[in-house]
NUTORTI-864989 format. One record per residue: residue in three letters; x, y, z of N, C-alpha, C, O in turn. Coordinates in pm, whole numbers, plus 50000, padded with zeros to 5 digits. Example, Ala and Ser with C-alpha at 12.3 -4.5 7.8 and 13.67 -1.06 7.14 Angstrom:
2
ALA513194943150780512304955050780513204967050780514244966850846
SER512854977550708513674989450714512905000350787513415011450804
This chain:
413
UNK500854988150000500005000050000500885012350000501795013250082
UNK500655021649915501305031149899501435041349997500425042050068
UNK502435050550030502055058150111500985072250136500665078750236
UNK500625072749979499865083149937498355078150017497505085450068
UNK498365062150008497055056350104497165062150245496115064450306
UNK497855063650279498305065750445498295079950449498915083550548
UNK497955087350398497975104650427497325106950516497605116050594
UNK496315099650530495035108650663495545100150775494635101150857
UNK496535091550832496695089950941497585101551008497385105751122
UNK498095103950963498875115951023498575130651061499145140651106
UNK497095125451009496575143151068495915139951144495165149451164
UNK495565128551232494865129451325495495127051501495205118951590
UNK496395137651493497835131751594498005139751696498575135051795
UNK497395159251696498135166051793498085165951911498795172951983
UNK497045155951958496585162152082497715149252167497365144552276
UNK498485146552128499875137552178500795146652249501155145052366
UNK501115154952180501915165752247501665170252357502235169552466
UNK500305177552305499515188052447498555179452557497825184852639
UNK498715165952541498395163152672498855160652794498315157952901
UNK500685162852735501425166052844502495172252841503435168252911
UNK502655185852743503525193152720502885209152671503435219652638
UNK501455204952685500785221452657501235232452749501065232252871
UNK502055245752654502065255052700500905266952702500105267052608
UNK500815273852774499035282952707500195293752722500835296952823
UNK500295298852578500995314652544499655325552642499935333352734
UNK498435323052594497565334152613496355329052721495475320552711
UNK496735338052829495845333152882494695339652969495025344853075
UNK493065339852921492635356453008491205349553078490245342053062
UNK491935358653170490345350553262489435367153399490005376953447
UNK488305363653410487895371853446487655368153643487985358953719
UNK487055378653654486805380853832485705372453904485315374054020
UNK485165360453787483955355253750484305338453795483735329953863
UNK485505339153721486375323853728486145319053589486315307153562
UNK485795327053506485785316153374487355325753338487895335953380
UNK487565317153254489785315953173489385313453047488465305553025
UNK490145321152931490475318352784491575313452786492345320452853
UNK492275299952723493635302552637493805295452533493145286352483
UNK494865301152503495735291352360496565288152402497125291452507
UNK496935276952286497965266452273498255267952131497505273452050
UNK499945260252094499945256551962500755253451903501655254051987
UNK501355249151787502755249751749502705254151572501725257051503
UNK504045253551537504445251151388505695248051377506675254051421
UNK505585236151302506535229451257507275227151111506595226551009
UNK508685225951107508745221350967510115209850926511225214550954
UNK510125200350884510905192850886511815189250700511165186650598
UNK513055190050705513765182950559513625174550594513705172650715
UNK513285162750488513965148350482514705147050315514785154050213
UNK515115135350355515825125450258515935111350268516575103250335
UNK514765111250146514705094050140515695086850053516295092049958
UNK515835072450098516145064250008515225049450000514525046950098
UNK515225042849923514155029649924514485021249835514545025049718
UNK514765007949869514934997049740513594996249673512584999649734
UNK513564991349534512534986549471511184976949513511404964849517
UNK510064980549540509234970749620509194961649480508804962349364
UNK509884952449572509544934649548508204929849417507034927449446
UNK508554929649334507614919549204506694909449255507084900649331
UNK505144910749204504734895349210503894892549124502754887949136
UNK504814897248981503874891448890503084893848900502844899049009
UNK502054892748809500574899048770499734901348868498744908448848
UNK500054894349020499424897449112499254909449219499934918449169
UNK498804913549317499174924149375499764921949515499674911349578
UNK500434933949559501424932149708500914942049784500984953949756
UNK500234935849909499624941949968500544944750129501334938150195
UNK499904958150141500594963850264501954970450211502424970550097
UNK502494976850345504134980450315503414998150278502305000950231
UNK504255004950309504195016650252505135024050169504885036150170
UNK505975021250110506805026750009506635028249876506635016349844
UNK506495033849782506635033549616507725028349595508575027849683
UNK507915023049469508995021949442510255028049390510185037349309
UNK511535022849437512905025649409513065048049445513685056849386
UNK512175048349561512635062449562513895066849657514515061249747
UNK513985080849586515405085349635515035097949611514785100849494
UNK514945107549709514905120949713514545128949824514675123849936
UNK514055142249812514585147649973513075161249914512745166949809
UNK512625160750055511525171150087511505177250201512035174350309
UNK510595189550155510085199250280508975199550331508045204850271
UNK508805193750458507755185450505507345189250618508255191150699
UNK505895191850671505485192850808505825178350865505995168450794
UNK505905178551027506185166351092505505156451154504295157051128
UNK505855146351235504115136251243503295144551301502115141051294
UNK503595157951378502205159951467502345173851407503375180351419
UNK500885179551318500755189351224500905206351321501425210951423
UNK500345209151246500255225151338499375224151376498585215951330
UNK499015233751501498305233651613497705246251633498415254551577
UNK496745251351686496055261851700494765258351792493725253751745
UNK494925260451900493725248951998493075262252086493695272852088
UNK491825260552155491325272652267490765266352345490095257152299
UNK490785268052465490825259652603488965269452705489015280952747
UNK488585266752708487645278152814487415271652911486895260552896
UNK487675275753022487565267053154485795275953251485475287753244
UNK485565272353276484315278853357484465277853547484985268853613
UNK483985286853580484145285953723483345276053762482315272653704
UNK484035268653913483605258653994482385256554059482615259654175
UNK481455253854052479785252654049479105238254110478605228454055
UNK479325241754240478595226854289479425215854312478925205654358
UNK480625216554287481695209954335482465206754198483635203154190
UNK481575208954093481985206153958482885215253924482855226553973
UNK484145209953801485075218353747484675216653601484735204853567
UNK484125227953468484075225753349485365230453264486305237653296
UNK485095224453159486305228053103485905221952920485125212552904
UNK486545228452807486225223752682487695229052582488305239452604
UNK487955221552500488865223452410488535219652282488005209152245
UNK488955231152205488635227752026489895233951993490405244652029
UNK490485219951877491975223451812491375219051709490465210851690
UNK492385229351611492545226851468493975220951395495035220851457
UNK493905218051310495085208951295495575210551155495825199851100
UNK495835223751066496185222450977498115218350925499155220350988
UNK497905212550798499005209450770499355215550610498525218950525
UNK500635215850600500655225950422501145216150299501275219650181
UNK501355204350348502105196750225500925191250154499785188850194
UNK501505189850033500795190649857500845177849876501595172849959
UNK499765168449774499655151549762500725153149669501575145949721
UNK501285158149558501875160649442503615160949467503985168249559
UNK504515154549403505595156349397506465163249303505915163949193
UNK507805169249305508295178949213507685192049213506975196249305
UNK508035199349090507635207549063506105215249013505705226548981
UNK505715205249024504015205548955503235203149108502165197049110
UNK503835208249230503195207949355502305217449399502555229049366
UNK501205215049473500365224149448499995226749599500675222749694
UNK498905233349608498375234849732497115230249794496605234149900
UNK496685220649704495105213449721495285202549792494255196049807
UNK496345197849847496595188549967496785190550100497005182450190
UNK496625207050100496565208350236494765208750276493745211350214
UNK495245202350480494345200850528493755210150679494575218650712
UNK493005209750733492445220350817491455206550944490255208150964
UNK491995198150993491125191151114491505194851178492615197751223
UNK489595195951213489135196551377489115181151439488135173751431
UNK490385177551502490055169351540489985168151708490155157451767
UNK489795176851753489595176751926488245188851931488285200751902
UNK487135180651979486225191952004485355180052153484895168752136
UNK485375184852235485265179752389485135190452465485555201952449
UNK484395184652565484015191352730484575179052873484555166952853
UNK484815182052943484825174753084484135180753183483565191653178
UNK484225172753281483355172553383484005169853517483995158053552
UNK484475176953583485775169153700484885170353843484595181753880
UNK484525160953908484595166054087485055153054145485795145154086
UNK484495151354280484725142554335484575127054314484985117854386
UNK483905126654202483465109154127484465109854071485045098854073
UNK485005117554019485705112053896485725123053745485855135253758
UNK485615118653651486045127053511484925119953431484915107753451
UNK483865124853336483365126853247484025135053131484075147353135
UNK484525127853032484935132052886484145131452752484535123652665
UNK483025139552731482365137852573482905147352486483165158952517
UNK483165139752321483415143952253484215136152161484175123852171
UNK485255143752036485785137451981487835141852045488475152352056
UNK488185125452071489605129952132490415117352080489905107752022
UNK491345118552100492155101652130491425091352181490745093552281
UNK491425083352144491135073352201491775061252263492425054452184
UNK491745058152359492105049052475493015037352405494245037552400
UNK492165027152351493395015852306494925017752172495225020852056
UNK495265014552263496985015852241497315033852207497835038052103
UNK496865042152322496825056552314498095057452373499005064352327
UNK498175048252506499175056752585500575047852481501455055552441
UNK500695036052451501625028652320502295041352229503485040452200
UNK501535053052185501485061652092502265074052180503295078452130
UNK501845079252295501665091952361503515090152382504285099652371
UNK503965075152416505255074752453506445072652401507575070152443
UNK505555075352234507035070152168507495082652145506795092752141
UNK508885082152127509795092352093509575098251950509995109851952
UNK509165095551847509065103451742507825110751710507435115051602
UNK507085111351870505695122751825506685137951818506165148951804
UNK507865136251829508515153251829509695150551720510815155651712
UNK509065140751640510005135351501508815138451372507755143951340
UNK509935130251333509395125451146508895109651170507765105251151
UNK509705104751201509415088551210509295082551045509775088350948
UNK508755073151042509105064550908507855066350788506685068750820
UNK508315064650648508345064150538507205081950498506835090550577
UNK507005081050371506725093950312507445107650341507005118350383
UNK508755103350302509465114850283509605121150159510435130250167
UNK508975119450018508525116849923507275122149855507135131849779
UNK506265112149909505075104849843504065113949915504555122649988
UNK503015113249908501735119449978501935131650043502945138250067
UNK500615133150068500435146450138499785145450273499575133950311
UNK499355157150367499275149850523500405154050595500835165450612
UNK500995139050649502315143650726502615126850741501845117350756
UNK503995127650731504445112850731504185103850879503675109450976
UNK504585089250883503925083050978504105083651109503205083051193
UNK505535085151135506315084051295506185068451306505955061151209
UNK506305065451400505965047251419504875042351423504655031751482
UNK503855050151354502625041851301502425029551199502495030751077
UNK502245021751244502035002151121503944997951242504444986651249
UNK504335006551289506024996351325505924997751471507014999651525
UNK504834997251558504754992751705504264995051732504544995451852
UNK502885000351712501355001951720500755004251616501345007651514
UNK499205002451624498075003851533497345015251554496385015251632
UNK497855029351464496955040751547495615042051565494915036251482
UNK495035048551657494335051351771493115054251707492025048951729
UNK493485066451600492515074651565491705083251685491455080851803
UNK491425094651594490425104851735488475095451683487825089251598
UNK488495102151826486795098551747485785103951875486205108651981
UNK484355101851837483415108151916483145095152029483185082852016
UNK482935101852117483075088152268482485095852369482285107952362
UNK482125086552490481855092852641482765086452706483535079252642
UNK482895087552831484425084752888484325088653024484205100153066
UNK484385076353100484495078653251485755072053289486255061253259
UNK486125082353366487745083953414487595079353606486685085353663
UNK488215072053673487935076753807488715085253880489645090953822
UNK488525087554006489485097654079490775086754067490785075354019
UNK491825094154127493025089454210493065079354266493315082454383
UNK492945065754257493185053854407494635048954386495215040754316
UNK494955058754487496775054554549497725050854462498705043454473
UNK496985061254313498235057154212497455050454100497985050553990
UNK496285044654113495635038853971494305045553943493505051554014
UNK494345042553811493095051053738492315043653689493045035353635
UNK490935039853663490275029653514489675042353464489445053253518
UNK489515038753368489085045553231487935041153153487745053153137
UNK487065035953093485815036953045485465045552937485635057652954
UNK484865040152790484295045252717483585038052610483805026852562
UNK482725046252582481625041552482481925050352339481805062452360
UNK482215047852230482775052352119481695045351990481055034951975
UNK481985058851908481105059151769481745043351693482915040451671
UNK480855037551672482015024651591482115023451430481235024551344
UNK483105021351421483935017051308483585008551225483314997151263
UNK483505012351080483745000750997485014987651021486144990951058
UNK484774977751003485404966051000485914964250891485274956350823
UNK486784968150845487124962950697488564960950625489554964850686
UNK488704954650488489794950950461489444954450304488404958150250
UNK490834951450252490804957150064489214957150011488564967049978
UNK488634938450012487794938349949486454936750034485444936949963
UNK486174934850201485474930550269485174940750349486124944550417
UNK483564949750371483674959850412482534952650552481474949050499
UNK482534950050705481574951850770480604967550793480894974850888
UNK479474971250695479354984750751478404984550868478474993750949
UNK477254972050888476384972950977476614978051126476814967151180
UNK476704987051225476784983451369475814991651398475385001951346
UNK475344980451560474314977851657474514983051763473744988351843
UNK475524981751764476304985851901477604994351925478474995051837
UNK477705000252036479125013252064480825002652052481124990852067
UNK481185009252033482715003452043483005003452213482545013052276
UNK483654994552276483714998352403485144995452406485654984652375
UNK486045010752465487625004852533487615012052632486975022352653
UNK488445005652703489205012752824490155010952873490825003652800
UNK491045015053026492015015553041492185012353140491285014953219
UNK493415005053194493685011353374494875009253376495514999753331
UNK495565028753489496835026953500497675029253588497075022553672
UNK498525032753641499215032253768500485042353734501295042253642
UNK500345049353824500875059853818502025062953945501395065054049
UNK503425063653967503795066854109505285070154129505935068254026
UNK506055074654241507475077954230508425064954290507955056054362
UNK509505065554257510605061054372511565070654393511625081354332
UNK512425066154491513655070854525514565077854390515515070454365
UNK514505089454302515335091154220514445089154058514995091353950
UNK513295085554068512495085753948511015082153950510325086854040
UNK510335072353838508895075053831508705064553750509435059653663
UNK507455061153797507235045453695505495047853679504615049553763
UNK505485046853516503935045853485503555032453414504395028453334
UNK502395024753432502245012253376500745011853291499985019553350
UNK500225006853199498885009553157498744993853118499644985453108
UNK497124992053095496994978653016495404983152955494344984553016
UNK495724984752813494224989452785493234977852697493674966352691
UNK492004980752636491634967952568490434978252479490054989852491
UNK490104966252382489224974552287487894958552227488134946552220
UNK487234962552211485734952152149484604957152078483884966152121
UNK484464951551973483304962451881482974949451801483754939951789
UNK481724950251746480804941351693480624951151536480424963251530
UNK480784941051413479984948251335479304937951179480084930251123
UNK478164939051138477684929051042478134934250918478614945550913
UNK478004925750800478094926350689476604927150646475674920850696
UNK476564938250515474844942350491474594934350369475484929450299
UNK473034933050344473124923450213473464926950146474284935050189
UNK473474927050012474174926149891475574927449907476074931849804
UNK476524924950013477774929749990478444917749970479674918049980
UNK477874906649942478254896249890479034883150023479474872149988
UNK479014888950187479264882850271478674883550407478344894850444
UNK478484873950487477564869350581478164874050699479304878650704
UNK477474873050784477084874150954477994882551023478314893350972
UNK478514878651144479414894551183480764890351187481204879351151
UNK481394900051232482944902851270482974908651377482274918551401
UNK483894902851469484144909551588485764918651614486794914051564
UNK485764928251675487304932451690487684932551809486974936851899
UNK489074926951832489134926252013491234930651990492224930051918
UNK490614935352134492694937252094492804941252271492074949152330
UNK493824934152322494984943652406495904948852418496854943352363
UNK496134959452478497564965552439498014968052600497164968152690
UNK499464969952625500324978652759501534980252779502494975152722
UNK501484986952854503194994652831503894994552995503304991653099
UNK505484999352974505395005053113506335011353067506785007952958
UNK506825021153131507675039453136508135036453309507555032253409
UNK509765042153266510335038753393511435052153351512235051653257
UNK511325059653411512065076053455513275072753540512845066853639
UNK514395073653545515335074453667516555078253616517125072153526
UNK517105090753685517745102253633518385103153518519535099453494
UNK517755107453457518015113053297517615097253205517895095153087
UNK517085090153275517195079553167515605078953160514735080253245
UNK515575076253009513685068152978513465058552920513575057752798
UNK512985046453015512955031652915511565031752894510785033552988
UNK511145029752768509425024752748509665009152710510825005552689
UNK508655000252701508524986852683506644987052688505894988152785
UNK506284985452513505034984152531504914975752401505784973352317
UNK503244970652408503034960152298501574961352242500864971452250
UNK501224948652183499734950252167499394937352101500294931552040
UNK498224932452106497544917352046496234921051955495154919952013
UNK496234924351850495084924051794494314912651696495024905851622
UNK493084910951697491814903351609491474909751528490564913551601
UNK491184918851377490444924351338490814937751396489914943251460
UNK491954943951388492184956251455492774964751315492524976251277
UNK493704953651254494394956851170495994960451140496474950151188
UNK496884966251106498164967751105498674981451142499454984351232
UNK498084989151055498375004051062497495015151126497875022851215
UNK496315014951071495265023251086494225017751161493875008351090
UNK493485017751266492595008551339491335008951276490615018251240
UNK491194993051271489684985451164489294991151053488254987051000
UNK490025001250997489075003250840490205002250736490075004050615
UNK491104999650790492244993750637492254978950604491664975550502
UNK492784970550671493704957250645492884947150780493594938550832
UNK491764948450818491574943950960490704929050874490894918550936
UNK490244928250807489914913750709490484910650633491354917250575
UNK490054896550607491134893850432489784888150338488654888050386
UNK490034884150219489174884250124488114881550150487104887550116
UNK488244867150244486804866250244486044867350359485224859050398
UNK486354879250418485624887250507486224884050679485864889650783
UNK487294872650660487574867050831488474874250877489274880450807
UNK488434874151074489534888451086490834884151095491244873251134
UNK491394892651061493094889251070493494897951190493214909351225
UNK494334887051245495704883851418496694898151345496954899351225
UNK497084907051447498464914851466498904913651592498174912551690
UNK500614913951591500994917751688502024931051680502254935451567
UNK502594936951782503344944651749504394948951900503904946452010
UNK505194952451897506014961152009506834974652010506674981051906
UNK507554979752090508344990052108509124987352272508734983552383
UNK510634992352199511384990752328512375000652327513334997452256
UNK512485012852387512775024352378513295026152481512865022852591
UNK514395032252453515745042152570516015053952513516455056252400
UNK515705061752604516075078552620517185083052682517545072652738
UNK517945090752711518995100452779518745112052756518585116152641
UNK518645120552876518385132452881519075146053029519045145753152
UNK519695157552916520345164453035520615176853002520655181152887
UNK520865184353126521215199153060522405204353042523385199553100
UNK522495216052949523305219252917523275232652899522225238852916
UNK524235237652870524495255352869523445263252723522905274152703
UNK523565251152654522545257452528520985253752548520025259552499
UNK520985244552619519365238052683519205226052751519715222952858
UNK518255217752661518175205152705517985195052620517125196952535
UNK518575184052618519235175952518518655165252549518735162752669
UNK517775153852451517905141252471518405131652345518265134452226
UNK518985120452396519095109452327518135099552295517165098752370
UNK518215090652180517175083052180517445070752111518155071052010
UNK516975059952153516995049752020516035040752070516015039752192
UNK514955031451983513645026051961514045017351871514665020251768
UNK513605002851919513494995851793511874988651788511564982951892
UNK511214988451715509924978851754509354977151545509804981551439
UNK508354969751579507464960751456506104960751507505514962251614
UNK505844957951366504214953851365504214936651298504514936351179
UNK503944924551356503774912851241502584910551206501794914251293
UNK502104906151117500704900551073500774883551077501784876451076
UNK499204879051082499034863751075498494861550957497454867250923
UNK498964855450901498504847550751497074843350806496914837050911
UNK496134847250728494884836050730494754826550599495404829550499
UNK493874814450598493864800950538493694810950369494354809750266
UNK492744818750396492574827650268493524836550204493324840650089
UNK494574839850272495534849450226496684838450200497444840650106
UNK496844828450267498054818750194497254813150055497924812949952
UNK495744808250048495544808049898495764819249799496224818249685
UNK495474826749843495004837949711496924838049708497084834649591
UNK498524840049772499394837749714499724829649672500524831249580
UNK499254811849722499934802349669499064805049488499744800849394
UNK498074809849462497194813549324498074823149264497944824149141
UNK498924830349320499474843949243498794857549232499204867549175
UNK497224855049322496834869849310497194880349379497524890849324
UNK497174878949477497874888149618498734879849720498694867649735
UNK499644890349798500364887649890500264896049980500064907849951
UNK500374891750112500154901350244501034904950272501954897050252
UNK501394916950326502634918850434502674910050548501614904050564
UNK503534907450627504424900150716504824906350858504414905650974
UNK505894912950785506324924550899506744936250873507304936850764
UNK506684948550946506914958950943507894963051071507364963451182
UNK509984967751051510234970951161511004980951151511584981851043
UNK511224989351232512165002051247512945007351324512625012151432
UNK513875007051284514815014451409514875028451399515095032051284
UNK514755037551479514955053451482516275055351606516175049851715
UNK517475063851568518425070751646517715082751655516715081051585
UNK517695092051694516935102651738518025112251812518775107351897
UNK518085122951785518335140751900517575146651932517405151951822
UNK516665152352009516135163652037516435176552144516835176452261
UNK516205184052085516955196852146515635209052194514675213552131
UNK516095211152317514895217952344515615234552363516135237052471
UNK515615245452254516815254452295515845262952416516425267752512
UNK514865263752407513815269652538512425264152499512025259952390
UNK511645265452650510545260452660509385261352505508355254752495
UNK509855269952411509175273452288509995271852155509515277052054
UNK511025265952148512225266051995512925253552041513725253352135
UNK512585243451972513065229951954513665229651831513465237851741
UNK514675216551826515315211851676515485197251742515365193051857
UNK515875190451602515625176351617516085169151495516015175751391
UNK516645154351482517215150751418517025133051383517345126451482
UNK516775128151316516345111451326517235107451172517515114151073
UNK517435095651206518005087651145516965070551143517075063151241
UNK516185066951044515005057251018515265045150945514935047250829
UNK515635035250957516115021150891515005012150944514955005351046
UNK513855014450817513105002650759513144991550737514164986950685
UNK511904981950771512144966850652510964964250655510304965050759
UNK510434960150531509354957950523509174939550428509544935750317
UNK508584934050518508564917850436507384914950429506444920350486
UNK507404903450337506134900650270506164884750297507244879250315
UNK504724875950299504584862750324505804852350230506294841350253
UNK506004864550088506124854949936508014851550035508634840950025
UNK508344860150093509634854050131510564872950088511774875150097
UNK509734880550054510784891249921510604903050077509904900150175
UNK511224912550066511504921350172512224932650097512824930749991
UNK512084947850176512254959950106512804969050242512214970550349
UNK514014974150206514734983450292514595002650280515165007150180
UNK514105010350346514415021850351515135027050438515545019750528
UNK515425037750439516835046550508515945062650476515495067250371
UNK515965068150619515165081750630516465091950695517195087650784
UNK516565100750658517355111250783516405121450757515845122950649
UNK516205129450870515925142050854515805151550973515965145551079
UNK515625160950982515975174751087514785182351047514245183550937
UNK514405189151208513415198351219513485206851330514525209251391
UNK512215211951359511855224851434510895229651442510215234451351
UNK510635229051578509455232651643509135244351709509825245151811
UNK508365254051695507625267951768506645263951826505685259651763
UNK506675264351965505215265052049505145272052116506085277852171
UNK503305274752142503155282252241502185277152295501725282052399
């Protein structure tokens, strides 16, 4: 699958940053207790790709993988998490209740078009955070459209949400992937309710009811659903002597039928777990997280690759195992980085026929290594630097290498 397919995953990403690095430049509030502010950034990143030739299969087609073929060239590119422009209104405390609502916009400037014949009809403008909460003593009420819970916090912790991360340095428009399809299955935002609880001595559960998803794959679309998507979370939060350890284990389940005429029967179910753990201790950051999916899919959650032909769900697994270094210095603050993790897929009985036939072939695995710099020169002017070594394999036995570098920079407020 090309990467030009993969454009709209990448615009649905900012609210990664600002859920635990939002600065509010502006902030005005009255004698009343209600508060205005903003948030935001702009970014812009070079790359330079390189890519072997994706792999031949004869008259048939090769499915998955995101590269075109045999490219080699270098662009000016927004980064995985687009520009930002968000407004926060908080309302005074009323009955024990705290309100609060956020709407961000998320535009990005890169053209679908490559070369010189690039245009400007590929840029995009999502709203993808529009929500209210609800805070007192029960707990947190969240409606609206936000992140969503399974394999969120997998996403929130990898090191290249303040990167480029892997492939479309090139190809499409949007913003390229970061480690999306190579150690999680993104999240996507979406419309949900969401009960959060208070504090117990360090753990949280989480709860939500979500708009549901098509089920689907190339040729097998489930559109029928009856029922909400339900995920949630629970996580643990706490210090030691010299650092900080966070742990999550989230899960996801959604039901959906196939309608008549679409040429296939009865339902599909999607089930997946995912969890991580984050371990802080001076200057160092280890993540170690994973995930098990049914019908979840590889890259994009349930509406790409989550069936195979003839409508049954297809097994992923995936990981990430990540070390940070981080410290100051006379020019700022500096971290190190390096990540290696994958996404694998399970052959189903239908996808080893249709290759042992010659019509299609599935992807396999997807893995990446990222070296990483990031430089924070003050709380608002970042730069940053990655180095991306791809592989992408296929069931037939054939496999495809890319090589990414590129450097950027970040303005927030």
């Amino acid at each position: 699958m090309k990467i030009s397919r993969f454009w709209l995953s990448g615009l649905f990403f900012g609210l990664l940053v600002f859920s635990t690095n939002s600065h509010a430049a502006i902030v005005i509030g009255t004698d009343s207790g209600w508060a205005f502010s903003t948030d935001g950034l702009v970014n812009m990143f070079a790359a330079y790709e390189t890519a072997d030739d994706k792999p031949d299969f004869g008259s048939g087609i090769r499915r998955g993988g995101t590269i075109v073929d045999n490219q080699e060239g270098y662009r000016e590119r927004i980064g995985l998490v687009p520009g930002i422009l968000a407004f926060n209104i908080k309302a005074p405390t009323m009955g024990g209740l705290d309100m609060a609502a956020r709407v961000g916009f998320y535009p990005t400037y890169d053209s679908k078009d490559i070369g010189k014949s690039k245009n400007s009809f590929g840029n995009q403008i999502d709203l993808r955070e529009i929500f209210f909460t609800v805070d007192g003593n029960f707990g947190q009420m969240l409606i609206g459209k936000t992140l969503s819970q399974f394999q969120g916090q997998n996403l929130l912790t990898d090191m290249t949400v303040w990167g480029y991360g892997a492939q479309g340095a090139l190809d499409g428009g949007g913003t390229p992937l970061g480690r999306i399809g190579y150690g999680y299955v993104y999240p996507q935002f979406n419309a949900q309710v969401r009960y959060t609880t208070p504090d117990l001595n360090g753990f949280k559960v989480a709860v939500g009811l979500y708009d549901p998803s098509v089920i689907a794959g190339p040729s097998a679309r489930a559109e029928e659903t009856k029922l909400p998507r339900v995920e949630g979370e629970v996580s643990y939060a706490g210090t030691f002597e010299g650092g900080s350890l966070k742990a999550w284990v989230s899960g996801v389940w959604q039901e959906a039928d196939f309608t008549s005429g679409s040429g296939f029967d009865g339902t599909v179910e999607a089930t997946g777990i995912a969890g991580g753990v984050q371990v802080l201790y001076k200057g160092f950051d280890l993540v170690l997280s994973g995930f098990d999916n049914s019908a979840v899919g590889s890259v994009l959650m349930l509406d790409t690759d989550a069936l195979d032909a003839a409508g049954k769900e297809r097994d992923s697994q995936g990981f990430i195992a990540q070390l940070m270094y981080g410290f100051d210095n006379r020019l700022g603050k500096t971290k190190l980085g390096v990540s290696y993790g994958g996404n694998y897929m399970d052959e189903t009985s239908r996808d080893k026929a249709d290759r042992l036939l010659g019509t299609e072939v599935q992807i396999e695995e997807q893995t990446l290594w990222v070296f990483g710099l990031y430089h924070d020169i003050n709380p608002h002017l970042k730069v940053m630097t990655e180095i991306m070594l791809t592989e992408n394999s296929w069931f037939d036995g054939e496999d495809q290498n890319t090589e990414i570098f590129s450097i950027g920079t970040f303005f927030v407020w």
